[in-house]
PDBQT receptor file of N, H, CA, C and O in Angstrom, charges set to zero:
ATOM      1  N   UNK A   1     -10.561  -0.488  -7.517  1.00  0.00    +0.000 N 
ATOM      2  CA  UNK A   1      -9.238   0.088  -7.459  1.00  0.00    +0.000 C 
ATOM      3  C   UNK A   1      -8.621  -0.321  -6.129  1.00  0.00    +0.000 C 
ATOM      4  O   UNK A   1      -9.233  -0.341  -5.061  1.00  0.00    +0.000 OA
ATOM      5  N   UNK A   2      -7.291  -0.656  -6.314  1.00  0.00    +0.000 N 
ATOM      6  H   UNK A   2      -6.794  -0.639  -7.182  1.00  0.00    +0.000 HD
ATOM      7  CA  UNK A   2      -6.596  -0.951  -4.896  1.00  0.00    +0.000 C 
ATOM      8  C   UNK A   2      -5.368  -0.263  -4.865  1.00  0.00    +0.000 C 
ATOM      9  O   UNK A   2      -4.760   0.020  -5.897  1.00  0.00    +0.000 OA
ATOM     10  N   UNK A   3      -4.747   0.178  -3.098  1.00  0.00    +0.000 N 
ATOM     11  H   UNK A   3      -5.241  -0.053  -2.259  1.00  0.00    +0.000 HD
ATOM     12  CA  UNK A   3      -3.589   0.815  -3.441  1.00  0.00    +0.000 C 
ATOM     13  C   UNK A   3      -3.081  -0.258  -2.253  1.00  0.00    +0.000 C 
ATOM     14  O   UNK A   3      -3.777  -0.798  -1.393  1.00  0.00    +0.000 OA
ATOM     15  N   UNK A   4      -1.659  -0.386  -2.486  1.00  0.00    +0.000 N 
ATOM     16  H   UNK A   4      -1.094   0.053  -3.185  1.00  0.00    +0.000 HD
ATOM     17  CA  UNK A   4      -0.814  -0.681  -0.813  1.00  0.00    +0.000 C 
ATOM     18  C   UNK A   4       0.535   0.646  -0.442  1.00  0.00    +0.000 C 
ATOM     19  O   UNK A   4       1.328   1.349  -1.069  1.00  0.00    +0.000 OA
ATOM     20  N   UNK A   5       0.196   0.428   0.716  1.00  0.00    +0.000 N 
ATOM     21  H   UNK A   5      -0.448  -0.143   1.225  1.00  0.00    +0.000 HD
ATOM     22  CA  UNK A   5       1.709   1.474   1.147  1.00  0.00    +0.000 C 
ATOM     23  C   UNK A   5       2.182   0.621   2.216  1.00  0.00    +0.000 C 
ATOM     24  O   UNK A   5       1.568  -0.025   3.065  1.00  0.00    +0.000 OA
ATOM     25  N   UNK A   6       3.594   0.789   1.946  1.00  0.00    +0.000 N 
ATOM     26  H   UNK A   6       4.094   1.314   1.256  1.00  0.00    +0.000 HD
ATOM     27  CA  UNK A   6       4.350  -0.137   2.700  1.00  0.00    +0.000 C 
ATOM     28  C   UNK A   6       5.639   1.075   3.342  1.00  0.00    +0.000 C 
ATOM     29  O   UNK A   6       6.383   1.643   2.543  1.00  0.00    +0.000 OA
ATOM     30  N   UNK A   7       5.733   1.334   4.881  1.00  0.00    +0.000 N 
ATOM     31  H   UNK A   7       5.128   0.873   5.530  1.00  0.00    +0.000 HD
ATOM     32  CA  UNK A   7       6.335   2.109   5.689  1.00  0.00    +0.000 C 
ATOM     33  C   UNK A   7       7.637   1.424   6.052  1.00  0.00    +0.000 C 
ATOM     34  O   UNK A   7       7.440   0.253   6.377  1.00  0.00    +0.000 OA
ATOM     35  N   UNK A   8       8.713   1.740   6.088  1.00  0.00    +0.000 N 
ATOM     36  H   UNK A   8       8.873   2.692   5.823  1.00  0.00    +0.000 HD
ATOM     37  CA  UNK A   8       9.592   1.564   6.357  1.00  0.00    +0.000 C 
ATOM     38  C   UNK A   8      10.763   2.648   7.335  1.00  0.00    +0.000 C 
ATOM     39  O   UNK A   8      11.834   2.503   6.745  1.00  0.00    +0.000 OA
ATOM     40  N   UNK A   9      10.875   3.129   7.921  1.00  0.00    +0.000 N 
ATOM     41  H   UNK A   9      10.005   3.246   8.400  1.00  0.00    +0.000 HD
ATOM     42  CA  UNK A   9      11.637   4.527   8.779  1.00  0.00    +0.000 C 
ATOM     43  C   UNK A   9      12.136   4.374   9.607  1.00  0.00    +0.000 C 
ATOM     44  O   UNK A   9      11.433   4.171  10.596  1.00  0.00    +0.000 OA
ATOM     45  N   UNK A  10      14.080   4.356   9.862  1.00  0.00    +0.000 N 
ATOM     46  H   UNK A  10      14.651   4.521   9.058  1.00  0.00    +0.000 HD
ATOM     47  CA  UNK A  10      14.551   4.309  11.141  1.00  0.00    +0.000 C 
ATOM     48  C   UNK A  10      15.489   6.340  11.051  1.00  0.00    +0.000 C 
ATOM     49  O   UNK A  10      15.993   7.013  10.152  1.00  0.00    +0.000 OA
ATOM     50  N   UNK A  11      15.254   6.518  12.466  1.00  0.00    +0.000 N 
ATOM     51  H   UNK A  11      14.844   5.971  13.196  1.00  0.00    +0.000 HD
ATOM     52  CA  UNK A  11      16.220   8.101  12.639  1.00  0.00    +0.000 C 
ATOM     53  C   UNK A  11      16.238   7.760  13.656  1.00  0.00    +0.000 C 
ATOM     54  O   UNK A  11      15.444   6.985  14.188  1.00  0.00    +0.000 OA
ATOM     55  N   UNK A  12      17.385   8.411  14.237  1.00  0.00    +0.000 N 
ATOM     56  H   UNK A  12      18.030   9.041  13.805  1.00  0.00    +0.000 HD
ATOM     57  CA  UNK A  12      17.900   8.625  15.594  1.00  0.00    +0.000 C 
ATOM     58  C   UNK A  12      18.352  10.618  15.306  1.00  0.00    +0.000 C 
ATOM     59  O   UNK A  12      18.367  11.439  14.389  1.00  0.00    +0.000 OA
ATOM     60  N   UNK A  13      18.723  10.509  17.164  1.00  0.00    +0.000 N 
ATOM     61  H   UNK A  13      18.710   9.842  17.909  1.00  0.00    +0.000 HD
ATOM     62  CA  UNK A  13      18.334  12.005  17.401  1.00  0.00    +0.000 C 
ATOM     63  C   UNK A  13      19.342  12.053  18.839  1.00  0.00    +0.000 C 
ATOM     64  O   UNK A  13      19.208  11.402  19.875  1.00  0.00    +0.000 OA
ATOM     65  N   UNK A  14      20.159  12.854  18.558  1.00  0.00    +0.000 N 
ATOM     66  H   UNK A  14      20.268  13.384  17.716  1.00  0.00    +0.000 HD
ATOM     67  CA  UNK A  14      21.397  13.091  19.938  1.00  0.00    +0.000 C 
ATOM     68  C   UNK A  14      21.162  14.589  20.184  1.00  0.00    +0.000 C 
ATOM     69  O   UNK A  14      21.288  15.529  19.399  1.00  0.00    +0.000 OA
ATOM     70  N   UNK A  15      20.816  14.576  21.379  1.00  0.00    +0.000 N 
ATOM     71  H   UNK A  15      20.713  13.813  22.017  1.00  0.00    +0.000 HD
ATOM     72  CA  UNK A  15      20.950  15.628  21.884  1.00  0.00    +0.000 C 
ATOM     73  C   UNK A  15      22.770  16.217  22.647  1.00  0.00    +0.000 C 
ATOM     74  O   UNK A  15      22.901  15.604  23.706  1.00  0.00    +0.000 OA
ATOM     75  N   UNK A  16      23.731  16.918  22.452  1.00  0.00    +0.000 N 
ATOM     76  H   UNK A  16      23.624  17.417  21.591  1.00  0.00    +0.000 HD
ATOM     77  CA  UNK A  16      25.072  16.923  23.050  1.00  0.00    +0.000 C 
ATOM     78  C   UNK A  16      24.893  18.104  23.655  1.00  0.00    +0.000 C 
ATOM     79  O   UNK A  16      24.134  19.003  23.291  1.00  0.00    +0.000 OA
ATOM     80  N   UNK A  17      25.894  18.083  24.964  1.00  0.00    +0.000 N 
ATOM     81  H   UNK A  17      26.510  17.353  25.260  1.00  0.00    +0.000 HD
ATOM     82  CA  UNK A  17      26.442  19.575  25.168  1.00  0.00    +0.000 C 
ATOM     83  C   UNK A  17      27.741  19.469  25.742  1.00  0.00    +0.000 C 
ATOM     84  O   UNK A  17      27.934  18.836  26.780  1.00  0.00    +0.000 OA
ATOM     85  N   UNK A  18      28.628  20.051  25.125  1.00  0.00    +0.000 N 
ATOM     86  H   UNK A  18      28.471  20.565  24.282  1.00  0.00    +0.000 HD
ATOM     87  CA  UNK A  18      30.246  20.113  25.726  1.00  0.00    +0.000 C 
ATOM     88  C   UNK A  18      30.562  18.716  24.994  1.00  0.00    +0.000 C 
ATOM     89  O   UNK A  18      31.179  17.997  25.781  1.00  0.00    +0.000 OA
ATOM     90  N   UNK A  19      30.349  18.086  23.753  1.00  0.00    +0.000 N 
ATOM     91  H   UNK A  19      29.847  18.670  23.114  1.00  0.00    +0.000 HD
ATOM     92  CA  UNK A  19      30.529  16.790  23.401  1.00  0.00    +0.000 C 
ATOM     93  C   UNK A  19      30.459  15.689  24.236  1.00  0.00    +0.000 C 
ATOM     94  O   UNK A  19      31.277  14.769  24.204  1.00  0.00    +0.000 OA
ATOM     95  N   UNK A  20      29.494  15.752  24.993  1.00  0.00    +0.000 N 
ATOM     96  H   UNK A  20      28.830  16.498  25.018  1.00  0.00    +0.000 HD
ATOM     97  CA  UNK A  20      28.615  15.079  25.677  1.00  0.00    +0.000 C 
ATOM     98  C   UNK A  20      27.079  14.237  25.501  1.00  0.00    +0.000 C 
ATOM     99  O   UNK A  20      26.213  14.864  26.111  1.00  0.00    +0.000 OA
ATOM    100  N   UNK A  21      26.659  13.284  24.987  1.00  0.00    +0.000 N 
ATOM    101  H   UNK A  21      27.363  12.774  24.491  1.00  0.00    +0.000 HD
ATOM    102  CA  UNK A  21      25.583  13.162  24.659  1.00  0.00    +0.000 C 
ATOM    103  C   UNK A  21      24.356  13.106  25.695  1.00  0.00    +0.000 C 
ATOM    104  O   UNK A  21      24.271  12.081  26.370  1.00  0.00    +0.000 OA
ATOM    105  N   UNK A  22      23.503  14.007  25.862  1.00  0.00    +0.000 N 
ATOM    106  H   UNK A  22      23.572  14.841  25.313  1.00  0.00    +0.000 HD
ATOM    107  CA  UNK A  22      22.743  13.804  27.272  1.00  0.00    +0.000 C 
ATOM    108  C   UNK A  22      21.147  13.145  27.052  1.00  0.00    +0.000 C 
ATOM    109  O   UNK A  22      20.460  12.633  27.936  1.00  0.00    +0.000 OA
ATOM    110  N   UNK A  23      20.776  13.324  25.569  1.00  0.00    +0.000 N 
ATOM    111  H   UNK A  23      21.334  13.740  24.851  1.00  0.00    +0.000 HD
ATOM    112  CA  UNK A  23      19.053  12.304  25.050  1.00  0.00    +0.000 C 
ATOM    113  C   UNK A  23      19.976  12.053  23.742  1.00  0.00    +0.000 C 
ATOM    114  O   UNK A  23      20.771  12.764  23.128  1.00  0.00    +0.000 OA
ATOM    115  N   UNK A  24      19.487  10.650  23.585  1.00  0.00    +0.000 N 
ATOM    116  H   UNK A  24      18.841  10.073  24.084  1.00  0.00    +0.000 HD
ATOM    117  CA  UNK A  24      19.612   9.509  22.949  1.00  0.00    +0.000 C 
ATOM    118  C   UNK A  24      18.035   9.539  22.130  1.00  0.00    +0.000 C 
ATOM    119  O   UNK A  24      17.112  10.059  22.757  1.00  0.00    +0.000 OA
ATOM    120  N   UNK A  25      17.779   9.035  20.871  1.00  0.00    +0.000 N 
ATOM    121  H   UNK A  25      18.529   8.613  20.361  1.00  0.00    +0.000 HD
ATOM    122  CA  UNK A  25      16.432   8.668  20.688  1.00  0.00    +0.000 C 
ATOM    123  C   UNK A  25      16.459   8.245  19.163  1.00  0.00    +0.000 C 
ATOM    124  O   UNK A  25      17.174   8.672  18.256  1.00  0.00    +0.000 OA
ATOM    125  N   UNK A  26      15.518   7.328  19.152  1.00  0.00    +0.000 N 
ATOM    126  H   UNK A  26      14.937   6.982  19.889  1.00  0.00    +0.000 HD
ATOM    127  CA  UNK A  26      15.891   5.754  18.593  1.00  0.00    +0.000 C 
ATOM    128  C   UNK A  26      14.017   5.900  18.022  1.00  0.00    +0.000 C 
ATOM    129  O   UNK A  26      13.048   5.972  18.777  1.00  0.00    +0.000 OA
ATOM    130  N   UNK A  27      14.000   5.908  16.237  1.00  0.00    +0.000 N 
ATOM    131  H   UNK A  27      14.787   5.849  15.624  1.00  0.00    +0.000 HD
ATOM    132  CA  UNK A  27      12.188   5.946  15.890  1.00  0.00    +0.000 C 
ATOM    133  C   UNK A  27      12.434   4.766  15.016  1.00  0.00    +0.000 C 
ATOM    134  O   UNK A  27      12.924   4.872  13.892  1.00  0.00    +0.000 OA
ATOM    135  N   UNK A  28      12.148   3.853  15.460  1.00  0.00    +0.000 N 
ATOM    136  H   UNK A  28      11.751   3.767  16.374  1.00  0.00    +0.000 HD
ATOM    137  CA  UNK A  28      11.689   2.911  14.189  1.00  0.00    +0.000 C 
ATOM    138  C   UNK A  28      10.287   2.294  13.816  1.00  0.00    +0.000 C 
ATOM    139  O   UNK A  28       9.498   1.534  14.377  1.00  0.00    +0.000 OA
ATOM    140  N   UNK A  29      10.336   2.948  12.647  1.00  0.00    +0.000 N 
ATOM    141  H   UNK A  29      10.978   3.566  12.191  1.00  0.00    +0.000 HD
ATOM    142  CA  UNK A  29       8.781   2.526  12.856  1.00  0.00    +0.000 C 
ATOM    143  C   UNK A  29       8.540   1.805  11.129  1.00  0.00    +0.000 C 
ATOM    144  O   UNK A  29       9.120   2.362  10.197  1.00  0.00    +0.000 OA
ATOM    145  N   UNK A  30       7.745   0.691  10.885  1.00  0.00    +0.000 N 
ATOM    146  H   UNK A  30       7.273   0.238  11.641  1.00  0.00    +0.000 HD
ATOM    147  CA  UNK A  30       7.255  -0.255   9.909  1.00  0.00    +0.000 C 
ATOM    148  C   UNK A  30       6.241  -0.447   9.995  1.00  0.00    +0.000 C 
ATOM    149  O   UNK A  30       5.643  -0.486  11.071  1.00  0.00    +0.000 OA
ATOM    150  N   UNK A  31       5.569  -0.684   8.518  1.00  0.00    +0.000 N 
ATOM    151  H   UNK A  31       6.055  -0.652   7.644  1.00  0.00    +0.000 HD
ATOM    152  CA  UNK A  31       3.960  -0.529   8.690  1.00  0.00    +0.000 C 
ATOM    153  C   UNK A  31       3.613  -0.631   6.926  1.00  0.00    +0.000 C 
ATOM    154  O   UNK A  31       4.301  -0.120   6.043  1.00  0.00    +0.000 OA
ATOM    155  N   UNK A  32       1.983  -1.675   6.684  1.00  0.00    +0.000 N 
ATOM    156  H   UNK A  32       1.424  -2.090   7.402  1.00  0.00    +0.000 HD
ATOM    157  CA  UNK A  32       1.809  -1.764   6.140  1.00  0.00    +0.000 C 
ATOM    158  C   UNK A  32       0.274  -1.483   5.441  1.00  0.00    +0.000 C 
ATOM    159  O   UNK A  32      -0.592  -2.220   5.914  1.00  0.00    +0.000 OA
ATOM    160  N   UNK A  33      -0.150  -0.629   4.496  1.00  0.00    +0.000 N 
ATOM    161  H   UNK A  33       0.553  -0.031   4.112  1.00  0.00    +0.000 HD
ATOM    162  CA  UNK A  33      -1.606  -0.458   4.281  1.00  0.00    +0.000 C 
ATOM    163  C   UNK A  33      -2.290  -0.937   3.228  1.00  0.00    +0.000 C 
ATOM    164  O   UNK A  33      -1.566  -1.255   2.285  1.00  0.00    +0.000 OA
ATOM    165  N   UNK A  34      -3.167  -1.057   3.111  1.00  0.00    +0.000 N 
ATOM    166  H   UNK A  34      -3.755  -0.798   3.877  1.00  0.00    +0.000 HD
ATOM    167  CA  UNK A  34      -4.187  -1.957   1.976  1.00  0.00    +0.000 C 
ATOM    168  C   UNK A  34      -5.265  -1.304   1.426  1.00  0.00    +0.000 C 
ATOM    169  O   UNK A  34      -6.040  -1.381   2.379  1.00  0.00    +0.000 OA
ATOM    170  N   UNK A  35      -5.978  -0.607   0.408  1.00  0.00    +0.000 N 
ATOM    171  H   UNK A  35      -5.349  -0.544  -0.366  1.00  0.00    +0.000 HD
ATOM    172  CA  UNK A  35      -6.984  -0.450   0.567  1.00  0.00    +0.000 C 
ATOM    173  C   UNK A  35      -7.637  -0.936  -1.102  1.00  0.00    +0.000 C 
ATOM    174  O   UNK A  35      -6.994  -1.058  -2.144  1.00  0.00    +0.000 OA
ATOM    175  N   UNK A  36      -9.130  -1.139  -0.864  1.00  0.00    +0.000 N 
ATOM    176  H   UNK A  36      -9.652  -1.040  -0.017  1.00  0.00    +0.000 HD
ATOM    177  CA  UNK A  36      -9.725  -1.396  -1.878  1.00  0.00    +0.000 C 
ATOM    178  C   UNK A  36     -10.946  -0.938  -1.584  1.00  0.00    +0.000 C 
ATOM    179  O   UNK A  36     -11.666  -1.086  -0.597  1.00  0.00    +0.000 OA
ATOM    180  N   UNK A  37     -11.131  -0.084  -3.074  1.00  0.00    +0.000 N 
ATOM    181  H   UNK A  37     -10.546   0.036  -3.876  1.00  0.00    +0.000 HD
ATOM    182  CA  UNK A  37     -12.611   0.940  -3.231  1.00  0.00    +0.000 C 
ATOM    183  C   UNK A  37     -12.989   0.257  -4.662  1.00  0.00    +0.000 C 
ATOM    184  O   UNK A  37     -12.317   0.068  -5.676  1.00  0.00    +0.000 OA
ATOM    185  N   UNK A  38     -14.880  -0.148  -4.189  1.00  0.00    +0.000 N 
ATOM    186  H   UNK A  38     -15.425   0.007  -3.365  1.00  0.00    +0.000 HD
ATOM    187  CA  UNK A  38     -15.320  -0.975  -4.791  1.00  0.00    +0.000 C 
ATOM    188  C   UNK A  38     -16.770   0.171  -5.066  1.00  0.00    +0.000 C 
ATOM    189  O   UNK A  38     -17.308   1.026  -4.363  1.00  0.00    +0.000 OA
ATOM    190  N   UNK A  39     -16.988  -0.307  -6.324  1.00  0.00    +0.000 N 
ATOM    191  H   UNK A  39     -16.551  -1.001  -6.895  1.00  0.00    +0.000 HD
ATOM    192  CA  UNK A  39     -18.718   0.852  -6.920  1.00  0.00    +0.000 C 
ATOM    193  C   UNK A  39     -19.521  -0.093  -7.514  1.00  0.00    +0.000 C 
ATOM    194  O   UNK A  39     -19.132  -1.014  -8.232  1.00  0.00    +0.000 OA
ATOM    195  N   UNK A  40     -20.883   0.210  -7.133  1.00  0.00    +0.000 N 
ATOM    196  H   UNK A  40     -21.199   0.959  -6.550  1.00  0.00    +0.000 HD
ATOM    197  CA  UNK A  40     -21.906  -0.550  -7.493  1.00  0.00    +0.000 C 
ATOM    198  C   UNK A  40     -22.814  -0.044  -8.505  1.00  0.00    +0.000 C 
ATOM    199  O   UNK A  40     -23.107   1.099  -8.155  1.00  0.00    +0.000 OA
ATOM    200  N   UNK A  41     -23.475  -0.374  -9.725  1.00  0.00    +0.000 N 
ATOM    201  H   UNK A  41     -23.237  -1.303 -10.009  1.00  0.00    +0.000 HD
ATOM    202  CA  UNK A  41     -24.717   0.433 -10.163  1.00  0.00    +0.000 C 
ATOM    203  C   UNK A  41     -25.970  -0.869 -10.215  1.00  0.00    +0.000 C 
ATOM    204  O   UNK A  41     -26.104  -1.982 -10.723  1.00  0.00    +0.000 OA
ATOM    205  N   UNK A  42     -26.493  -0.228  -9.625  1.00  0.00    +0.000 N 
ATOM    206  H   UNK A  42     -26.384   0.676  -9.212  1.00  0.00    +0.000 HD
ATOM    207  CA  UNK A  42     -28.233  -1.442  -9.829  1.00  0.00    +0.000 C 
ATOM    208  C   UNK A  42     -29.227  -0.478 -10.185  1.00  0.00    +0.000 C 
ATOM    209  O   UNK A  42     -28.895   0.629  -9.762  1.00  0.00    +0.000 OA
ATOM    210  N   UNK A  43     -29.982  -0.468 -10.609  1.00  0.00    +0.000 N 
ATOM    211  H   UNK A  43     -30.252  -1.367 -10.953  1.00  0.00    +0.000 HD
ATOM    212  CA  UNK A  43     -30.657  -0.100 -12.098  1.00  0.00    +0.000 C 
ATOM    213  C   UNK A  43     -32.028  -1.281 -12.254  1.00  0.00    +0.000 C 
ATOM    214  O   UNK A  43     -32.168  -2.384 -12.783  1.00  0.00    +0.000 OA
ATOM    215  N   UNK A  44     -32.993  -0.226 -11.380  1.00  0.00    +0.000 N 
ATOM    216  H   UNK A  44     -32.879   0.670 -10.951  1.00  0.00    +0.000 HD
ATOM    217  CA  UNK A  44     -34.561  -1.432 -12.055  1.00  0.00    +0.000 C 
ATOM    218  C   UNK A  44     -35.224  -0.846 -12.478  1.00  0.00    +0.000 C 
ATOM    219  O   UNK A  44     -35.554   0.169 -11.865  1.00  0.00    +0.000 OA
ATOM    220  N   UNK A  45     -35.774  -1.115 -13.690  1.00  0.00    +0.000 N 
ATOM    221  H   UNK A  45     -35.505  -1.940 -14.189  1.00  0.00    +0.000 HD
ATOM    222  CA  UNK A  45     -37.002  -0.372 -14.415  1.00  0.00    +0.000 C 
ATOM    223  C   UNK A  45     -38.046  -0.539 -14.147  1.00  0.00    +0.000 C 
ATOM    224  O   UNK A  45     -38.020  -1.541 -13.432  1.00  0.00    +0.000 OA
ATOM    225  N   UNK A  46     -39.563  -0.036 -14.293  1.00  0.00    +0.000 N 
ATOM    226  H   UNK A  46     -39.584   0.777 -14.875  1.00  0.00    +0.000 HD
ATOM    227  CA  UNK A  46     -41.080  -0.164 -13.605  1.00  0.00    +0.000 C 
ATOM    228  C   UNK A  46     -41.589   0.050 -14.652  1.00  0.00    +0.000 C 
ATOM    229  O   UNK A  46     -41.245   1.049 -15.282  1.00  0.00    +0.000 OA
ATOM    230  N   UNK A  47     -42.487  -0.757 -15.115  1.00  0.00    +0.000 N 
ATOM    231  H   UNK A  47     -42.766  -1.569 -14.602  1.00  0.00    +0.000 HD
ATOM    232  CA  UNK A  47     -43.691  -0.250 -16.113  1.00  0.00    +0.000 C 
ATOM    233  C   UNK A  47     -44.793   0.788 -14.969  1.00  0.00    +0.000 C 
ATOM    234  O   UNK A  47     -45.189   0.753 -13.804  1.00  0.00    +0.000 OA
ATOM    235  N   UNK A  48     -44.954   1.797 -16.393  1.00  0.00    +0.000 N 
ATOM    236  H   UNK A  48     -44.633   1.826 -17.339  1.00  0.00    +0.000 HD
ATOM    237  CA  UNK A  48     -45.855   2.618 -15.401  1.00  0.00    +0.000 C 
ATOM    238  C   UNK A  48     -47.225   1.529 -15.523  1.00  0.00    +0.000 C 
ATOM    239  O   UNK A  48     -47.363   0.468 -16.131  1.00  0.00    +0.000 OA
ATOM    240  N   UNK A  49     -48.157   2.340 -14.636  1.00  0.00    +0.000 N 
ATOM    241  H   UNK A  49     -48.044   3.203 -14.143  1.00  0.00    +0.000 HD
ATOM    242  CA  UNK A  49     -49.284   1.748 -14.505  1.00  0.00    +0.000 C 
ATOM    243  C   UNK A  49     -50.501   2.538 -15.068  1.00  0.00    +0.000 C 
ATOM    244  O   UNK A  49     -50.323   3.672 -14.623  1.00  0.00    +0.000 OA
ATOM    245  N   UNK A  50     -51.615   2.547 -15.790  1.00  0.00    +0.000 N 
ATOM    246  H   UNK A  50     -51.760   1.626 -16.151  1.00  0.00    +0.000 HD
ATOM    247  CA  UNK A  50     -52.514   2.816 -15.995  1.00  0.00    +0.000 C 
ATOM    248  C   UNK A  50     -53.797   3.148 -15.607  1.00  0.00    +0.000 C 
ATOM    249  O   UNK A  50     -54.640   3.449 -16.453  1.00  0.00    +0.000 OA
TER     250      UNK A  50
């Protein structure tokens, strides 16, 4: 089984007072994930012994 996620996200963020802007702030963030989950069965038989 495999999945991908693919991130994409821009926001900004103003801080004002008196219509004034005093913090500014700027997130951009991109990003990409991969995964693959893999299962095994092995299986040996034994003659009993006597």
């Amino acid at each position: 089984m495999g999945t991908y996620i693919h991130t994409d996200s821009r926001r900004t963020y103003q801080e004002q007072q008196q219509d004034l802007v005093e913090k500014d702030f700027l997130s951009d963030i991109t990003g990409k994930k991969y995964s693959l989950i893999t299962e095994g069965i092995y299986e040996k038989n034994r003659e009993a012994i006597n």
